[in-house]
C-alpha positions in Angstrom: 0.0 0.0 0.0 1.3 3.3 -0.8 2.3 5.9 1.5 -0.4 8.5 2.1 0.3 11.0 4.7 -2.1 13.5 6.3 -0.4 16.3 6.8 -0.9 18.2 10.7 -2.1 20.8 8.6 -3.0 23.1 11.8 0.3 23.1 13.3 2.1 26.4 14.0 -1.9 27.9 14.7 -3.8 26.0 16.9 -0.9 24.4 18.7 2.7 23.7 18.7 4.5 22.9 15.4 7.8 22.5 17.6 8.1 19.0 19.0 10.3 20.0 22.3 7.8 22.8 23.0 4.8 21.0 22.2 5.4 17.4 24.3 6.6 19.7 27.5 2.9 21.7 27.5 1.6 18.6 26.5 3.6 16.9 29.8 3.2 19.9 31.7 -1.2 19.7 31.6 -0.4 15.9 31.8 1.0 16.1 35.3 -1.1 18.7 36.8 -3.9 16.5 35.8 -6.2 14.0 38.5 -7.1 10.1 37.6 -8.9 7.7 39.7 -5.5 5.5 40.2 -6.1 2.1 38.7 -8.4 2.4 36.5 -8.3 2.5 32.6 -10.7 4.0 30.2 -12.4 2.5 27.4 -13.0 5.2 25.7 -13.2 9.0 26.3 -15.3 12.5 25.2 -12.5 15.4 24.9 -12.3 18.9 23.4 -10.3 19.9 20.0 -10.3 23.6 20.0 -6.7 25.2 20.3 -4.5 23.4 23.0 -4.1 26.7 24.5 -7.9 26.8 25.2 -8.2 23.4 26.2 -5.2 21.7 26.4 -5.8 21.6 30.4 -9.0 19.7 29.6 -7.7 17.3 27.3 -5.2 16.0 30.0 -8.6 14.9 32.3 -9.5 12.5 30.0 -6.1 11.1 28.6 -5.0 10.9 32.4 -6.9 8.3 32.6 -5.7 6.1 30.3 -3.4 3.0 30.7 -1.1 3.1 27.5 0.2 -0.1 28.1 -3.7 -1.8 27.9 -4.3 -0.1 24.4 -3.2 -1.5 20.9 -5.4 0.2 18.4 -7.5 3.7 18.7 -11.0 4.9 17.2 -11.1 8.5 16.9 -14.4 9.8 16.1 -14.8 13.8 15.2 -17.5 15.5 13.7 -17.1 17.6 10.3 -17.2 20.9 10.4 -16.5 21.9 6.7 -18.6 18.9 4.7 -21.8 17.8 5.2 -22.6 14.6 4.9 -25.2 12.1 6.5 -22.8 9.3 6.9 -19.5 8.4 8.7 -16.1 8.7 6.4 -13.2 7.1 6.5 -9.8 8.4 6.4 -7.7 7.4 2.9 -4.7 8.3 4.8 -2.4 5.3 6.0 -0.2 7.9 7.7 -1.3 11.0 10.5 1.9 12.9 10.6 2.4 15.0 13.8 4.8 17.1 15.1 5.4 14.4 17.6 6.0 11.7 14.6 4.1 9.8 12.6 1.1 7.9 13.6 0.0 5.1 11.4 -3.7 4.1 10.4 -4.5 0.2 11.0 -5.5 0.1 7.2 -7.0 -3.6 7.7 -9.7 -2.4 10.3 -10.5 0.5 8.0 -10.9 -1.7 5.0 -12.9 -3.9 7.4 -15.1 -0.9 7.9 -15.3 0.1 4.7 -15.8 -3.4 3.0 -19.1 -2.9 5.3 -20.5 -0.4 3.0 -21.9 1.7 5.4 -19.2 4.4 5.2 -18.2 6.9 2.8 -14.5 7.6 2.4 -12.7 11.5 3.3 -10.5 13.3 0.0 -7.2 13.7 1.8 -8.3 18.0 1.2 -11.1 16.9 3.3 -9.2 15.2 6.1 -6.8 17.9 6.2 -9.3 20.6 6.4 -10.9 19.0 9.6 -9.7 20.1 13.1 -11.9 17.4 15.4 -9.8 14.6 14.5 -6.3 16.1 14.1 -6.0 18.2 17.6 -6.6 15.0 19.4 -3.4 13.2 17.4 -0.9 14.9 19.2 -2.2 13.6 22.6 -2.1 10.3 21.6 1.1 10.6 19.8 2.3 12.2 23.2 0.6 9.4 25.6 1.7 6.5 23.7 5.0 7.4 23.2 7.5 4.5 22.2 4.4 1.7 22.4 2.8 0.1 19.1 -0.7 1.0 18.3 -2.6 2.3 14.9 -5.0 4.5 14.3 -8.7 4.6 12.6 -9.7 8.2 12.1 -13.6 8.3 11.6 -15.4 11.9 10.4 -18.9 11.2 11.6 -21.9 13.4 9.9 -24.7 15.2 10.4 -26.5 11.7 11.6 -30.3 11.6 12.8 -31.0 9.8 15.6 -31.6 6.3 13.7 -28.0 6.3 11.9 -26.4 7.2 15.4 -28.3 4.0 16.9 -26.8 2.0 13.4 -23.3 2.7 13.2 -23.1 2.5 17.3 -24.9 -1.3 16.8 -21.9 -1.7 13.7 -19.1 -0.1 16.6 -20.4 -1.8 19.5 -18.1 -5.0 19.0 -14.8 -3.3 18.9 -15.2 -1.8 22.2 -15.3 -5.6 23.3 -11.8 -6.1 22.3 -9.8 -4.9 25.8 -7.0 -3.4 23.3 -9.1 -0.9 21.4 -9.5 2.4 23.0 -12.3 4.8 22.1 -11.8 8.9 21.6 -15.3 11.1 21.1 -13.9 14.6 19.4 -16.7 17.2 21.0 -16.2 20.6 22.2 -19.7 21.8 24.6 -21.8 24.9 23.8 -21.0 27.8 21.6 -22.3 30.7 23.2 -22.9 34.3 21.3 -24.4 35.8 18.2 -21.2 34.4 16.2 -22.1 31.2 16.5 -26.3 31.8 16.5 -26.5 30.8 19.7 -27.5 33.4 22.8 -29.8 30.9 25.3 -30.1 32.6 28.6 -32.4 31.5 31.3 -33.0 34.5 34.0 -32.8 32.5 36.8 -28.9 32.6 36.6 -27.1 35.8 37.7 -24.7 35.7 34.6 -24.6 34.7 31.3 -21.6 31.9 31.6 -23.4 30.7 34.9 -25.8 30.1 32.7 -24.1 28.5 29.9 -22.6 26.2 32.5 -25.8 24.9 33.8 -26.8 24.3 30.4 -24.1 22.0 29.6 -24.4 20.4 32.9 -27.8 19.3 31.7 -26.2 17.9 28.5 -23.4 16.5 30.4 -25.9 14.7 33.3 -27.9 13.2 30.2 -24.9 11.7 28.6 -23.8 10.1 31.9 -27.2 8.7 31.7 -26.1 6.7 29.0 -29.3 6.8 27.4 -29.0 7.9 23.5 -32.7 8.8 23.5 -32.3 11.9 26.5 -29.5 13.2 25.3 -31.2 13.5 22.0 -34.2 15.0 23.8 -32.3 17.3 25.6 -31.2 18.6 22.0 -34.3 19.2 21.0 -35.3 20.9 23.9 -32.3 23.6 24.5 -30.4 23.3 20.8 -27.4 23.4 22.3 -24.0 24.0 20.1 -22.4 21.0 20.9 -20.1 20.2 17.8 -19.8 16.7 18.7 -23.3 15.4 19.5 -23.4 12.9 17.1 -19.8 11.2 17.7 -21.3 11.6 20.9 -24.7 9.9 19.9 -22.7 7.5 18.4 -20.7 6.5 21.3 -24.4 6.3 23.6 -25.4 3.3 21.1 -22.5 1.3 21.2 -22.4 1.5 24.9 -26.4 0.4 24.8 -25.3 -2.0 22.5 -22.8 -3.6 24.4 -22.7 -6.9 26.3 -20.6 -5.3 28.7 -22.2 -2.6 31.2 -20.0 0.9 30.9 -20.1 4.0 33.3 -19.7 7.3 31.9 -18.0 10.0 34.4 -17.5 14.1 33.3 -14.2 14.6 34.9 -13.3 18.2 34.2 -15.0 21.5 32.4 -14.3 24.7 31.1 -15.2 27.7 28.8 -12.8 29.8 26.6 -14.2 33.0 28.6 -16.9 33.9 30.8 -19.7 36.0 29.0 -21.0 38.7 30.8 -22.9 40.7 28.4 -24.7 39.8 25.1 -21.7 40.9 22.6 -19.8 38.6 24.2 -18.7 35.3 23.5 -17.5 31.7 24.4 -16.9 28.0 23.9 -17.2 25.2 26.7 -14.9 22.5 27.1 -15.3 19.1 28.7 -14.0 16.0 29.5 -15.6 12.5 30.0 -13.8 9.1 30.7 -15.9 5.6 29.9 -14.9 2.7 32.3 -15.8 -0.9 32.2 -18.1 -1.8 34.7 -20.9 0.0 37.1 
């Protein structure tokens, strides 16, 4: 198979394009991180806006996990520049980072794909998207020296059923103790960039309020039930870039034989809005365990 690489295309902007400077911040958030010792995650929800944003909040989730327990990694990310109503693969057999290169378990993606449920991402495509790439360099970082692969998946602008379908085709690799699961989703968008200015006047401020709505979203998805978080949607429309990797990751856990608990470890917004001019984006992470 010939070489395709993906280049880190947002490198030098939205983090570190220098490898010494990138793995110490990278390190640095690492450490000043908390994990419930002894126990590894099965999968975990994290943010992929700029590190500097929410690098900090990245570290919650990959804190948790046991390197040495993990041979292959999902990466699911939503698409913020194509719309499509299905889930792509990457045609890349290479992510290059500034941390090395990461290479794509091509037989698992031509499993996928021989499934004929997925579509397939133009290297422009892949490139363009930020969800899946931010995440690379954490893994790259938390991996270090160990062998693993990658299989990058863009997942679209799915309704509730396709969620519930590709989480039923999903579901078995979670049952394989060496595949790790990463959900690319950043929380609510907040101000009249984004189209978005909810405000309930029973919170003093506007970010208080934007808090408490994600911590509705947030309780829902520890719920583990695909169908409230869905309804909560509905309900409060909130921006959350990631809801369907997100929906997606509900139904494979519903579709599991094996029970899983979903716990928010750590959140955060780029600012705190005061007034209606401003602005802001939430951040939150979410680690998956085996077990109840």
């Amino acid at each position: 198979m010939p070489r395709i690489a993906r280049r880190p295309t947002h490198a030098g902007s939205w983090y570190d394009d220098d490898a010494i400077l990138l793995s110490q911040k990278i390190t640095d958030w690492m450490e000043a991180a908390t994990a419930e010792p002894g126990v590894h995650a099965r999968a975990i929800i994290g943010p992929h806006a700029g590190h500097s944003y929410c690098g900090r909040v990245m570290a919650y989730a990959y804190k948790q996990i046991d390197p040495s327990k993990v041979s292959r990694i999902f990466l699911l990310g939503p698409s913020h520049h194509v719309h499509t109503r299905k889930c792509l693969l990457s045609t890349a057999t290479i992510y290059s980072t500034p941390l090395g290169d990461v290479h794509i378990d091509s037989d698992t993606v031509a499993e996928l794909r021989a499934s004929g449920e997925f579509g397939d991402m133009e290297l422009a495509v892949d490139e363009a998207e930020h969800s899946l790439e931010l995440h690379v360099p954490f893994i790259a970082h938390h991996m270090g020296q160990r062998p693993y692969k990658l299989v990058p998946i863009m997942v679209g602008a799915l309704r509730p059923e396709s969620e519930a379908h590709y989480g039923r085709l999903l579901s078995p690799y979670l049952e394989d103790p060496g595949n790790l699961f990463v959900f690319s989703s950043d929380f609510c968008h907040w101000g009249s960039r984004f189209g978005y200015t909810f405000f309930d006047n029973s919170h003093k401020t506007i970010h208080q309020c934007i808090k408490w709505l994600d911590r509705q979203g947030m309780d829902m998805i520890e719920k583990g039930d695909p169908a409230a978080f869905t309804d909560y949607l509905r309900q409060y429309g909130n921006t959350i870039c990631g809801r369907h990797p997100i929906g997606v990751c509900l139904n494979m856990l519903q579709h599991g034989r094996v029970p899983h608990t979903i716990k928010f470890t750590q959140y955060d917004q780029s600012s705190r809005c005061l007034r209606p001019q401003d602005s802001s984006v939430s951040y939150a992470s979410a680690v998956i365990t085996a077990g109840q």
